[in-house]
SELO-227731 format. One record per residue (C-alpha): residue in one letter; y, x, z. Coordinates in steps of 0.2 Angstrom, whole numbers, plus 5000, padded with zeros to 4 digits. Example, Ala and Ser with C-alpha at 12.3 -4.5 7.8 and 13.67 -1.06 7.14 Angstrom:
REM residues 2
A497850625039;S499550685036;
REM end
This chain:
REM residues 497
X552253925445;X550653965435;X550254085425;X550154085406;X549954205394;X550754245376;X549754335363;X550054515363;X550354545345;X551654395343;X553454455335;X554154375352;X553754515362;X553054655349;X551854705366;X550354815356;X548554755360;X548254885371;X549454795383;X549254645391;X550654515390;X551054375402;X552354235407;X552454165422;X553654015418;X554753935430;X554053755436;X555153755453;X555553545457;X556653445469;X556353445488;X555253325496;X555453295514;X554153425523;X553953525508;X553953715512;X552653675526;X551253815527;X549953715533;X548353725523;X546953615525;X545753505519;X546853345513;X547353365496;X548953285492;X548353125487;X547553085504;X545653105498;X544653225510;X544053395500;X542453435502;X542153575516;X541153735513;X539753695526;X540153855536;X541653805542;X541653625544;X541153585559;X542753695564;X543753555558;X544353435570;X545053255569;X546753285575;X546953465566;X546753345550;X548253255555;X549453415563;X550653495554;X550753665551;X548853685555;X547653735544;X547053875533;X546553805515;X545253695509;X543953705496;X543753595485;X541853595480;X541253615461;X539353535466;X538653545483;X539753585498;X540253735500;X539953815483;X541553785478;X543053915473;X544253945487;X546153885484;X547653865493;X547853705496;X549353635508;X548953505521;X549953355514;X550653195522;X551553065514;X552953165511;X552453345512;X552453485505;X552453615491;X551053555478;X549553665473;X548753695455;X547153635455;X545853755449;X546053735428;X548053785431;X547853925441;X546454005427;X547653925413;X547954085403;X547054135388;X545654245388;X546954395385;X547454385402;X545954425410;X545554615413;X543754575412;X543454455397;X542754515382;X543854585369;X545154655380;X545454855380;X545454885401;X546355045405;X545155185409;X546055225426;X544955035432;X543855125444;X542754995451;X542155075466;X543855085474;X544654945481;X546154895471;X547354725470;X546854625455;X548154455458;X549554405468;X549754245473;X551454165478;X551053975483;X552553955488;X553854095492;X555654145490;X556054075470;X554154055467;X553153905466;X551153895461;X551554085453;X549854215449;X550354365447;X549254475437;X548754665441;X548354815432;X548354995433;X549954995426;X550954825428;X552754785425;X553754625431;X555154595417;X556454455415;X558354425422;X559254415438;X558654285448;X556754275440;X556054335458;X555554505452;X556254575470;X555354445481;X553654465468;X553754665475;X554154615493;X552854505495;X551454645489;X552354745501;X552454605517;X550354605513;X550254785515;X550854795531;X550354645538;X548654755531;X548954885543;X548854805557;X551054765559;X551554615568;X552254455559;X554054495566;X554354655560;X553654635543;X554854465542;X556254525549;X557054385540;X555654235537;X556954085532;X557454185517;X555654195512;X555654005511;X555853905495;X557653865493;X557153695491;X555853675505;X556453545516;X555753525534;X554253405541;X554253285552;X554153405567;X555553525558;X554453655551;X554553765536;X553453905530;X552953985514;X551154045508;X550454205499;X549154285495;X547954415485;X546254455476;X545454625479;X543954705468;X542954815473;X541054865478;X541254695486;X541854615470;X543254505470;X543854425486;X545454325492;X546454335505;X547654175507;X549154195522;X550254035528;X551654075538;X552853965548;X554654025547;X555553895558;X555653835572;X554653995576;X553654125566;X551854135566;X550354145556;X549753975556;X548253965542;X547354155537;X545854105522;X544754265518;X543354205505;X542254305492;X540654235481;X541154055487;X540854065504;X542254055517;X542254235526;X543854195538;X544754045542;X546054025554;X546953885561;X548353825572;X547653705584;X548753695598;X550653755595;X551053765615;X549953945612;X550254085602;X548454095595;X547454015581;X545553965579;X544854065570;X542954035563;X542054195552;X540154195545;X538954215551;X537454165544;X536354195563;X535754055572;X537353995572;X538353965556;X539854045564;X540954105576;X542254055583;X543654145594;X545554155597;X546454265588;X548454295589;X549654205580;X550754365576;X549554485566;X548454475549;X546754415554;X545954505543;X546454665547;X545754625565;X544054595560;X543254745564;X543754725582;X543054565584;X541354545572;X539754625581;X538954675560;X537454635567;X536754495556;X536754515536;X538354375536;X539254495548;X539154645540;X539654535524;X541354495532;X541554675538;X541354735521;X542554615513;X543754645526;X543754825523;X544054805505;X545554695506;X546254805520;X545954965509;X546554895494;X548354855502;X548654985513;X548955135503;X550555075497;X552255165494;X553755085490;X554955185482;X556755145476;X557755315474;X559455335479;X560355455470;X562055465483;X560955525496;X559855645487;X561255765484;X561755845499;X560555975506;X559555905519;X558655965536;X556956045535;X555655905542;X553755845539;X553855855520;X553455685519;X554355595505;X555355455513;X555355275501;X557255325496;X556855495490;X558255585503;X557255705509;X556755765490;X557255945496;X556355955509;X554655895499;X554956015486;X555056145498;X553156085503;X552556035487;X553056215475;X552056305486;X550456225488;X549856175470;X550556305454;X549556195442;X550356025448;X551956115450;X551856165433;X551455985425;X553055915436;X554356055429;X553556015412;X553955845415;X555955855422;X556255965407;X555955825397;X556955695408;X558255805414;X559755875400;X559656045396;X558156185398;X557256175415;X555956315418;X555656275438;X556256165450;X556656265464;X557156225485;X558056345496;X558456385513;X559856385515;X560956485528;X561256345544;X559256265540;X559556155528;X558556145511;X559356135494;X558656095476;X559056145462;X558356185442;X558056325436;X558956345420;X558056505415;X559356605412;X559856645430;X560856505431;X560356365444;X561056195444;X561056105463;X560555925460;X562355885467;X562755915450;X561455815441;X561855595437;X561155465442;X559755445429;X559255605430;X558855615450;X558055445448;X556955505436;X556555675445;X555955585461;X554855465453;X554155595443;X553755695457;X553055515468;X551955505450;X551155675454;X550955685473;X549655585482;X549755485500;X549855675509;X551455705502;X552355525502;X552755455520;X551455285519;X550255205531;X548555295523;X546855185530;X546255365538;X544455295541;X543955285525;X544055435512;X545355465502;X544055465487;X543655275489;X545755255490;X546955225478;X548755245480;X549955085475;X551655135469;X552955005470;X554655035461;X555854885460;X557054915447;X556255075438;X557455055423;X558955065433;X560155185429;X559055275419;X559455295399;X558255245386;X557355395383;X557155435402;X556355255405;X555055295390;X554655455396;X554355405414;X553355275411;X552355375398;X551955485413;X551555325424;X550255285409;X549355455411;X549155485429;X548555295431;X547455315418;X546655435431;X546355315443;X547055375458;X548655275459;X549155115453;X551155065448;X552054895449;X553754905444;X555154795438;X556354815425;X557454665417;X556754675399;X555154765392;X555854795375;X555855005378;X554154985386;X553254935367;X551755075365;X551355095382;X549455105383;X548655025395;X550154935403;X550154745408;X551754635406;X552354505418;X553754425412;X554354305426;X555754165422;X557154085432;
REM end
């Protein structure tokens, strides 16, 4: 897939010009024997060499050229070597694998597309200085082929069933964990269904699929590109992290009898870089500060840019409420809001007491999604231990959320996931760095569902507001954007089967 946009005015989608629009149009082809492989290197697919960025070539070898599955992507030099941009490119045989854009498609949207061009409104809750996901890249996984993804403050995916909305959220969620430091196995618990449908196995029966991301930040933008073998066994077999056209990180499978990959980061010393193993099972990236000395200025380069793309991922809460389990009361616990909301009791017993004023702004806000008058949102203890919630009706009368729908538990919980922060919602925080340079990454797959019109409008109203702030971010996906029309500051993906 690539990414193309359409004109936010136009009658087709009525998105206002404080919005971004985009389509990400389906370009999904027959299977070609070997396609699917995750091997990134420097062969393009009509057998010419690309250029290598003069860091890391001499960590090419002859036969590493040749392998399968091997290599972390090339790049393919603008002028001299290695000032080129980095891109994913796959490692191609005769008959392999998925193709790449080159550089003009993956850039091919208008100059609305681009949160930085001149002309385009940027939501005020874009803080530079903390680190934050700009793209997402899906070379080649589950339904998506060649797709860039687009991110804002405020981003929603739109389109049918079957348009990879799901897979566009799990991926973002697989790169925050692999982030923070999880193994490949249990971040992929299932990995063949991550492969392209149509992928078809290469000569040595291997199948994989690729991602990856840009991060901003003080470092300015950098890249992260991740191949993964699925089958016959999973592993990381190609990890590319590059900023300012220079090659930070580059991994690659050498020999597949080990479960390690050469890796080579900058240096910039008396040597160019270094080279050591690293396992096959875990994000390089997120190792880095284990392994690099930062004692030259290229060192502390790679640190810094590692640091950003880790922080950038990590603070991230996936949230997808379920209303049958948020009924009944519930034990008393850490106050931790779990990602399906069924400890919501149990939060609102932490959260009423500690801030009146955020309080407050969240009663204010359930009144308004919720039927009838709601003057607090209340939690009790109950006789055996257990917490209950209920509203306050204001009239003495209290209505336990056993009695409330569907819509409106959905919409109580995201509200109150909207104005908490990472010390209330149960998420892998990056402790080491403070919360200030943070910023907290809400993904809701499915934020329209079962929800009615006027609670989807007022929700993601809210969204607007507390991400213009800038201390969270929101992807979520819904199958149409029609209700969405006056958002400020929202971005529109619309992805298509």
């Amino acid at each position: 897939m690539c990414a193309t946009s359409v004109p936010a005015d136009s009658a087709a989608n009525r998105v206002p010009k404080t919005s971004y629009d985009h389509r990400v149009p389906a370009q999904g082809r027959a299977g070609t024997p070997g396609e699917g492989c995750p091997e990134v290197s420097g062969v393009r697919s009509d057998g010419v060499a690309a250029e290598e960025p003069r860091d890391v070539s001499a960590a090419r070898s002859a036969e590493a050229s040749a392998e399968g599955c091997s290599e972390a992507s090339g790049v393919r030099a603008a002028g001299a070597v290695g000032e080129g941009r980095p891109v994913v490119s796959a490692a191609r045989s005769a008959e392999a694998s998925v193709e790449e854009p080159p550089d003009a498609s993956v850039g091919a949207r208008s100059v609305a597309s681009s949160p930085r061009s001149p002309g385009v409104r940027v939501a005020t809750g874009h803080h530079p200085g903390r680190p934050h996901l700009t793209e997402l890249r899906l070379s080649a996984f589950a339904r998506h082929r060649r797709a860039t993804i687009p991110m804002s403050p405020l981003t929603l995916l739109v389109g049918p069933s079957g348009s990879g909305k799901t897979s566009a959220v799990r991926a973002y969620e697989a790169l925050a964990r692999l982030a923070g430091g999880m193994e490949l196995g249990e971040v992929f618990p299932d990995p063949l269904g991550c492969v392209p449908e149509r992928a078809r196995p290469d000569a040595q029966q291997r199948r994989g699929f690729r991602i990856g991301c840009t991060a901003d930040g003080p470092e300015g933008p950098v890249r992260l590109d991740v191949a993964v073998q699925a089958e016959p066994e999973l592993r990381i077999v190609g990890e590319r992290l590059a900023a300012g056209g220079v090659v930070l990180l580059e991994t690659a499978l050498r020999d597949p009898s080990r479960r390690s990959v050469q890796a080579a980061w900058h240096t910039a010393g008396s040597s160019p870089v270094t080279r050591a193993p690293l396992p096959d099972d875990r994000l390089g990236t997120a190792l880095l500060p284990l392994r690099v000395a930062g004692k030259t200025d290229g060192q502390r380069r790679v640190l810094a840019a590692a640091e950003q793309m880790v922080v950038a991922l990590r603070s991230v809460f996936a949230c997808d409420p379920r209303p049958d389990r948020m009924r009944a009361p519930v034990p008393t616990g850490s106050g931790r809001l779990l990602g399906g909301c069924d400890n919501l009791a149990d939060v609102l017993w932490r959260t009423r007491a500690e801030c009146a004023r955020r309080h407050g702004q969240f009663v204010s806000a359930v009144g308004t999604g919720c039927a009838g008058p709601v003057t607090d949102v209340c939690a009790e203890l109950l006789h055996d231990g257990t917490v209950q919630a209920a509203l306050d009706r204001g009239d003495g009368v209290r209505t336990a959320l056993a009695r409330l729908g569907d819509g409106e538990l959905r919409y109580l919980a995201l509200a109150l996931v909207l104005f908490t922060g990472p010390g209330v919602l149960a998420l892998d925080q990056a402790h080491e760095v403070p919360e200030a340079m943070q910023t907290l990454t809400v993904l809701a797959d499915g934020l329209d569902r079962r929800l009615d019109p006027h609670q989807r409008a007022e929700l993601l109203r809210l969204a607007g507001r507390m991400c213009d702030r800038g201390h969270i971010r929101l992807l979520a996906t819904a199958t149409d954007a029609s209700w969405a029309t006056g958002t400020e500051g929202l971005t529109v993906v619309h992805l298509e089967p």
